[in-house]
C-alpha positions as CSV (number, residue, x, y, z in Angstrom):
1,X,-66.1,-6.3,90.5
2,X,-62.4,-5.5,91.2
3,X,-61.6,-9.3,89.0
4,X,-63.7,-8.7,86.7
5,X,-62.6,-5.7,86.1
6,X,-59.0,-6.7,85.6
7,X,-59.5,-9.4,83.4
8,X,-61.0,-7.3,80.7
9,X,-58.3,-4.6,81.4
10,X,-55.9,-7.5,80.6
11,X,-58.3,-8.9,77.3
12,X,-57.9,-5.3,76.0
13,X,-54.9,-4.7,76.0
14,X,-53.3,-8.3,74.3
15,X,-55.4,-8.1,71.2
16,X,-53.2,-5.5,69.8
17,X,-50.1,-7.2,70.4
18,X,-51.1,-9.9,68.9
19,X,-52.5,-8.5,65.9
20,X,-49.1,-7.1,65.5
21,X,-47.3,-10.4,65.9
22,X,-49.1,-11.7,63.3
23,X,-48.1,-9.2,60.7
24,X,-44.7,-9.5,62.0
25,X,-44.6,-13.1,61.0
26,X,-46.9,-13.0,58.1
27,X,-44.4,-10.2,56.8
28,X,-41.2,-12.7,57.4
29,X,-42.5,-15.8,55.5
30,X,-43.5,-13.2,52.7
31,X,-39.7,-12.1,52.8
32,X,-37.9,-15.6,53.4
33,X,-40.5,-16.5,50.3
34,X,-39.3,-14.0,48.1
35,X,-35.3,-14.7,48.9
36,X,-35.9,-18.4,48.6
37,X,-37.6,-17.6,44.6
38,X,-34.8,-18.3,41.8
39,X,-34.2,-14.9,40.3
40,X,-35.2,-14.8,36.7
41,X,-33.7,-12.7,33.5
42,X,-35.5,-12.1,30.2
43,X,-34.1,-13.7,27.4
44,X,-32.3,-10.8,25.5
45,X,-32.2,-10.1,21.7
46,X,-29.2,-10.5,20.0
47,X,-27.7,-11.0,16.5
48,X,-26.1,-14.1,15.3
49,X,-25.1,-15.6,12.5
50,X,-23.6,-19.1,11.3
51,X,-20.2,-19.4,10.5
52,X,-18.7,-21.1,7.2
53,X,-15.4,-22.1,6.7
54,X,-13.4,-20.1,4.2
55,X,-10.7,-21.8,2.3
56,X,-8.7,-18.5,0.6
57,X,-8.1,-17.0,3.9
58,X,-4.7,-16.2,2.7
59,X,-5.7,-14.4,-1.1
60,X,-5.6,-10.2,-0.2
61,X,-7.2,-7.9,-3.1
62,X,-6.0,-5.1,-3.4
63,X,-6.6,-2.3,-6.2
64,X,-3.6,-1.0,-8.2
65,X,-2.9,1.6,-10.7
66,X,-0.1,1.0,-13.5
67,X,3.0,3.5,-13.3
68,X,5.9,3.7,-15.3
69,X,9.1,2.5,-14.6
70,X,10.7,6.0,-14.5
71,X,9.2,9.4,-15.9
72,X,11.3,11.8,-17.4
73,X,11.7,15.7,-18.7
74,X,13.9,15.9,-21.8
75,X,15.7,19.3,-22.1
76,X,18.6,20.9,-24.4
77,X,21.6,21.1,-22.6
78,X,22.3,23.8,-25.4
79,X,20.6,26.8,-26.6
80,X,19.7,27.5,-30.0
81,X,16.6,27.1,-32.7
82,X,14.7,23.9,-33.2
83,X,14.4,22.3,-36.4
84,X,13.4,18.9,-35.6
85,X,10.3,17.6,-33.2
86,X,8.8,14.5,-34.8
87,X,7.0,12.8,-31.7
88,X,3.7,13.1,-30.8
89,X,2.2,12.8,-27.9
90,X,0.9,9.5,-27.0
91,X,3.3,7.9,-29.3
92,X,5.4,5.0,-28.7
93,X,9.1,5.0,-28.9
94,X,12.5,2.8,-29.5
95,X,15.3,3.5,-27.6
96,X,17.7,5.7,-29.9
97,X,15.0,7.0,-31.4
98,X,14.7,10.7,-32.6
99,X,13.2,13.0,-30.3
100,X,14.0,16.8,-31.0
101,X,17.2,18.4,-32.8
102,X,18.2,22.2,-32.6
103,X,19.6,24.1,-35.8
104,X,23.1,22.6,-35.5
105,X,25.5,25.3,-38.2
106,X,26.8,27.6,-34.8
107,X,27.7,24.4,-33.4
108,X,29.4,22.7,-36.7
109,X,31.1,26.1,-37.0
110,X,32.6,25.9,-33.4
111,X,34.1,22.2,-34.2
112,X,35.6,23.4,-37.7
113,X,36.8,26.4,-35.5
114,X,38.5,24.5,-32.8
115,X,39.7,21.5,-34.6
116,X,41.6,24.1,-37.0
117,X,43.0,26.2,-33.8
118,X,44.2,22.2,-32.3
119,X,45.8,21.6,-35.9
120,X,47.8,24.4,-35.3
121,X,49.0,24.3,-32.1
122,X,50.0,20.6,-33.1
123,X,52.3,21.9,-35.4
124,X,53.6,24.1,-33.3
125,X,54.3,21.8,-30.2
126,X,56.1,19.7,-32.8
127,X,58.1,22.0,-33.6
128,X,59.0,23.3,-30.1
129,X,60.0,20.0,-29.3
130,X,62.6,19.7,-32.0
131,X,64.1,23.2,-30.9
132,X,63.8,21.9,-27.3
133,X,66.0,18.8,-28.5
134,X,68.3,21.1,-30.3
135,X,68.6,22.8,-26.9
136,X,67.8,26.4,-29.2
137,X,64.4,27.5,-26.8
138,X,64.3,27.1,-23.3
139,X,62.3,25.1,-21.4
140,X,59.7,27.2,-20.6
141,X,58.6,28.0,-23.9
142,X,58.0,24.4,-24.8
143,X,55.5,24.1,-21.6
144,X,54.3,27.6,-23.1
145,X,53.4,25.7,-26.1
146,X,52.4,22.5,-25.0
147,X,49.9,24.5,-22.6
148,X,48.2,25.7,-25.6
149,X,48.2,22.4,-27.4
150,X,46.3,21.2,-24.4
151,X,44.2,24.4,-24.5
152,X,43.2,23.9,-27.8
153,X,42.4,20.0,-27.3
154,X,40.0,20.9,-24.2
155,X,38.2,23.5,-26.8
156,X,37.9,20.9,-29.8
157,X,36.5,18.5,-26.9
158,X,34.4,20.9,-26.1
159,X,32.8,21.7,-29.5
160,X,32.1,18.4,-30.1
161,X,30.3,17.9,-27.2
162,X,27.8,20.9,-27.6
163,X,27.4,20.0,-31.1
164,X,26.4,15.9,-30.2
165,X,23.6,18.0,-27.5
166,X,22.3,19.4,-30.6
167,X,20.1,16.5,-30.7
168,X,17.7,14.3,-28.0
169,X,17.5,10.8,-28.6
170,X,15.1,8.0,-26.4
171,X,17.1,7.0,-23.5
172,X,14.6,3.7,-23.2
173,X,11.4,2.2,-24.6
174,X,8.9,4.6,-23.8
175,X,5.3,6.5,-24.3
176,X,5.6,10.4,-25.1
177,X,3.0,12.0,-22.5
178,X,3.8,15.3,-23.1
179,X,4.9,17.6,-25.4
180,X,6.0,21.3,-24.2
181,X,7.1,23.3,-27.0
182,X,6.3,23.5,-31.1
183,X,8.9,23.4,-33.9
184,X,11.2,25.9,-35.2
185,X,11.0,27.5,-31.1
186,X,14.1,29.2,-29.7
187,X,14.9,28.0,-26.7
188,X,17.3,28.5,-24.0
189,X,19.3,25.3,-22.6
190,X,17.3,23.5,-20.2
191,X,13.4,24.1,-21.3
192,X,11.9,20.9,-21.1
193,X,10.7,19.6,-24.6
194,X,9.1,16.3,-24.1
195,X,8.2,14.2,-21.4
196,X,8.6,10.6,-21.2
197,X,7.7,7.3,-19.6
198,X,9.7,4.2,-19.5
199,X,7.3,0.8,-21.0
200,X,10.0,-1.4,-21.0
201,X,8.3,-3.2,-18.0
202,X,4.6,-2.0,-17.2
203,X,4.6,-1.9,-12.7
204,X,1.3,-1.9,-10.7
205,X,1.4,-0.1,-7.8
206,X,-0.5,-1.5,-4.8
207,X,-0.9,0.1,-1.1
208,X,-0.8,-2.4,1.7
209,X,-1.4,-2.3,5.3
210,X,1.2,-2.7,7.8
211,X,-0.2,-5.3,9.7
212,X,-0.2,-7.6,6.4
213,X,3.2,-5.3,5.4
214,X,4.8,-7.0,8.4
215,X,3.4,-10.3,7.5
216,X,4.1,-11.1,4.1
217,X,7.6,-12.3,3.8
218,X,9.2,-13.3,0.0
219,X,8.4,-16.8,1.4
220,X,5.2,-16.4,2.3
221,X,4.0,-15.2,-1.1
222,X,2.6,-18.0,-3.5
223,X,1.9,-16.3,-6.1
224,X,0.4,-12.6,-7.2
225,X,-1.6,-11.9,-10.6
226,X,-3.7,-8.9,-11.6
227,X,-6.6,-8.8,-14.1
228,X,-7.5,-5.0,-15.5
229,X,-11.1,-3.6,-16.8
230,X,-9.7,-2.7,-20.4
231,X,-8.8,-6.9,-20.8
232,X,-11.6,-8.5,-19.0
233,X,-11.2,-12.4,-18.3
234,X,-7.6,-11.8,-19.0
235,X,-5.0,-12.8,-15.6
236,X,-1.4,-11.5,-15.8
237,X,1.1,-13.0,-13.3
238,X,3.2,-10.4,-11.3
239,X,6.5,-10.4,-10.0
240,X,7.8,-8.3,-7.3
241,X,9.9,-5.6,-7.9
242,X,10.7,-2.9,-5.1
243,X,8.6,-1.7,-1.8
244,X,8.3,1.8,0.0
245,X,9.8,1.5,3.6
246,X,8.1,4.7,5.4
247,X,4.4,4.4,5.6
248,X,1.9,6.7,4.9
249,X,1.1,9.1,7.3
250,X,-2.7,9.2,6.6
251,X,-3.2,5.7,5.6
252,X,-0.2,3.5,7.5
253,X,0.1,2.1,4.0
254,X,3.1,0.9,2.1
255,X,3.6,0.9,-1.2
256,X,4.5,-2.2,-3.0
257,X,5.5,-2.2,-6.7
258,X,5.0,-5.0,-9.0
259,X,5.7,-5.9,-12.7
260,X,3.7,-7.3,-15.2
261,X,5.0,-10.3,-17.2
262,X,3.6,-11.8,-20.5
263,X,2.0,-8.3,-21.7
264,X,3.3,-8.3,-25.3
265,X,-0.3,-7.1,-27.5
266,X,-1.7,-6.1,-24.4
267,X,-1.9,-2.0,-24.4
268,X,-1.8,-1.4,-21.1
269,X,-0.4,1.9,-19.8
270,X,0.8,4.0,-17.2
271,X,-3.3,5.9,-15.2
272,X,-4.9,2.4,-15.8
273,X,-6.2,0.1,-12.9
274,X,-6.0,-3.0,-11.9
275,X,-7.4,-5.8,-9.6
276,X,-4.7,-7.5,-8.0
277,X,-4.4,-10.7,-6.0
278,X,-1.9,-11.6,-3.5
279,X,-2.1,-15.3,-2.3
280,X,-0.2,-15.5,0.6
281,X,1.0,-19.4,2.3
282,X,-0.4,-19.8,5.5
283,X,1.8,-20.6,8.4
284,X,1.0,-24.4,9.2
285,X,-1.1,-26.6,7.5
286,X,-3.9,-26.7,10.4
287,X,-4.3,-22.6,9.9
288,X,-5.0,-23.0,5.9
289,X,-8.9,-22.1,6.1
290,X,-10.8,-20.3,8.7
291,X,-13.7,-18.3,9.6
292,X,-14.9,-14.5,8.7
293,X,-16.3,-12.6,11.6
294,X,-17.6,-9.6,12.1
295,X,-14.9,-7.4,14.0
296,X,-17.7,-6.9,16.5
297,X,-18.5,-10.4,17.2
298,X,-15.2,-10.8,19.2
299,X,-14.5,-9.5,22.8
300,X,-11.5,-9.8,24.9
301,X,-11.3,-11.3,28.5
302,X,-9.0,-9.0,31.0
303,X,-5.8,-10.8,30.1
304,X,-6.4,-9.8,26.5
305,X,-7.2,-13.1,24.8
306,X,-10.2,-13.2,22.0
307,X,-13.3,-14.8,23.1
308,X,-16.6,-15.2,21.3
309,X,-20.4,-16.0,22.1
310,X,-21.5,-19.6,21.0
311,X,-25.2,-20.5,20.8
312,X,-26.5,-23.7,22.2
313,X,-28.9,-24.0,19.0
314,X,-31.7,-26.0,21.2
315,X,-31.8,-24.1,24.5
316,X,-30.3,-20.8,22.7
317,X,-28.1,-19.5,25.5
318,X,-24.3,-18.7,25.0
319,X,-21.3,-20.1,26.3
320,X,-17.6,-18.0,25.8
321,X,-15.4,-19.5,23.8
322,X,-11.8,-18.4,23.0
323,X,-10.7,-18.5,19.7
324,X,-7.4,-17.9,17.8
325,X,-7.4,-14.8,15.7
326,X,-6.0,-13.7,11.9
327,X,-5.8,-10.3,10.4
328,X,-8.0,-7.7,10.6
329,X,-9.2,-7.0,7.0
330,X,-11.7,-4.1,7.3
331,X,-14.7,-4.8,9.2
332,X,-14.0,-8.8,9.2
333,X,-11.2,-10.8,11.0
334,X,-10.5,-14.5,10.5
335,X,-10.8,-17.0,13.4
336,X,-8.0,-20.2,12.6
337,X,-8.9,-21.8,15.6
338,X,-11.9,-22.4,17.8
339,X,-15.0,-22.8,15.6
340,X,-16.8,-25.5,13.5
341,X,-18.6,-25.2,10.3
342,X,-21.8,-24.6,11.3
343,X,-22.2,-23.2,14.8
344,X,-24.0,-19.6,15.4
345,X,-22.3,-17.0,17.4
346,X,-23.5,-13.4,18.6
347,X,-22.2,-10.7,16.2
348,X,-23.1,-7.4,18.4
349,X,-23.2,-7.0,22.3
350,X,-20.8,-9.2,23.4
351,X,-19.6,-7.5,26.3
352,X,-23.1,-7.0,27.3
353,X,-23.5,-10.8,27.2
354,X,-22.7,-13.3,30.7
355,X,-22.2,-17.1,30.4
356,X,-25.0,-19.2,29.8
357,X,-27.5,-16.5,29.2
358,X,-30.3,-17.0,27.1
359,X,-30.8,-15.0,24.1
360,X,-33.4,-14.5,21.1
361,X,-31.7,-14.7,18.3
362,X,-31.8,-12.3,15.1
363,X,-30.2,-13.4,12.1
């Protein structure tokens, strides 16, 4: 009784120690399963698109608006009444041509006044110099007299002078744009009359960036034209003329001025706009054409290099590639080097991309 007693003592208590065991070891082949599977990541959406080679990479546009050479207020530098104030406004002017005359009789008056008061102290230094010779006056009544001899000369001068301000003539070629006052006004010296813009050479001005600013060298310009809305289909070639050197504060702009040639029957004045075209010479031969890009298509690897997301077209999973880069121009930048015609890249969610990852791709 006392063995048989023991063995089932010993039977009782191995069966759960065994169970136990077992789920031990069934619970370690389920884990050494589950490490040994190949982890597996969902394909993820993405946008692509296919590049195309571009082959004006190097033509900007830019928008321009036509100034004048110079603008100017035209003013009496003498007071008096006008009586003569044939321009209009919008009208077209020669150089030396009439622009506004004052009443000029005070004036005439003053010269008849002064050239008689020179006359005579002529005559009178005349004969102050024979007396001096003659030794029969002193010396310092011939400076008396030649002193008012000079006197008078100043105030003929002077006479003169106001009387020629009596009239405004065209300093240039130009357009009247504005016209202050009405005939037969009195005026003090100084009102402005007329305004005026100089057409002898119509200039466009254009606002560029400074990353192109810095760029575009005189060397590296081929050629610039500019078409305008008034003259459809019609292309006028531009010559540089004169560029801001501070930028603008909002903007980082500069300005860049340039002149029309060949405009002759063309009205075309200063408020109008124009389309203009800057073809710029690329730096080697190899860089000539490239590829447009979305800004956000391109990510940067930690030592700052440009890298984009090629797609394998059959498998469609992406492999970095780095690229050579161009100008930013808006939300686009050119890539010179490291694509072909025809491959797709991702355009969005590059940095949430890893090498050789598959995507599905949305054009």
């Amino acid at each position: 009784m006392l063995k048989i007693s023991g063995k089932n003592r010993i039977g009782r208590l191995s069966a759960p120690v065994f169970v136990g065991a077992l789920a031990l070891l069934l619970a370690s082949c389920q884990e050494q399963e589950v490490a040994e599977a190949p982890e597996t990541v969902a394909p993820r959406p993405a946008r692509v698109m296919v590049v195309s080679e571009v082959d004006d990479l190097f033509t900007r546009d830019f928008t321009g608006r036509v100034d004048a050479v110079q603008t100017v207020d035209l003013a009496f530098r003498v007071s008096g009444q006008l009586v003569e104030l044939p321009v209009v406004e919008g009208q077209r002017i020669a150089k030396g041509d009439l622009i506004a005359a004052l009443d000029p009789t005070d004036f005439q008056n003053a010269v008849r006044e002064a050239r008689v008061n020179f006359e005579q102290k002529k005559k009178d230094l005349k004969r102050f110099e024979t007396l001096k010779d003659k030794q029969v006056i002193s010396e310092g009544k011939y400076d008396g007299a030649k002193t008012a001899f000079d006197l008078a000369q100043v105030t003929l001068d002077k006479a003169e002078q106001n009387l020629g301000y009596t009239k405004i003539l065209a300093p240039y070629d130009a357009i009247v744009t504005s016209r202050s006052l009405d005939n037969y006004t009195i005026i003090n010296a100084g009102t402005s009359i007329t305004r005026l813009q100089d057409v002898s050479e119509v200039r466009i001005n254009i606002n560029v960036p400074e990353t192109l600013f810095a760029q575009a060298t005189e060397t590296a310009i081929l050629n610039m034209s500019a078409e305008f809305p008034s003259h459809p289909g019609k292309v006028f070639p531009l010559e540089y003329r004169e560029h801001s050197t501070e930028a603008d504060k909002v903007a980082q702009t500069y300005r860049v001025t340039l002149a029309v040639k060949d405009v002759a029957g063309y009205n075309i004045i200063p408020g109008m706009t124009a389309s203009v075209k800057v073809k710029l010479d690329a730096l080697d031969e190899d860089h000539r054409t490239a590829f447009f890009v979305p800004t956000s298509a391109v990510g940067a690897l930690p030592d700052k290099s440009p890298y984009v997301w090629v797609v394998n077209k059959d498998e469609k999973r992406v492999d970095r590639r780095k690229v050579k880069l161009g100008t930013v121009l808006g939300d686009y930048i050119p890539v010179v080097t490291g694509l072909q015609d025809g491959e797709m890249i991702v355009t969005a969610g590059v940095s949430h991309l890893s090498e050789n990852q598959q995507i599905v791709p949305k054009l």
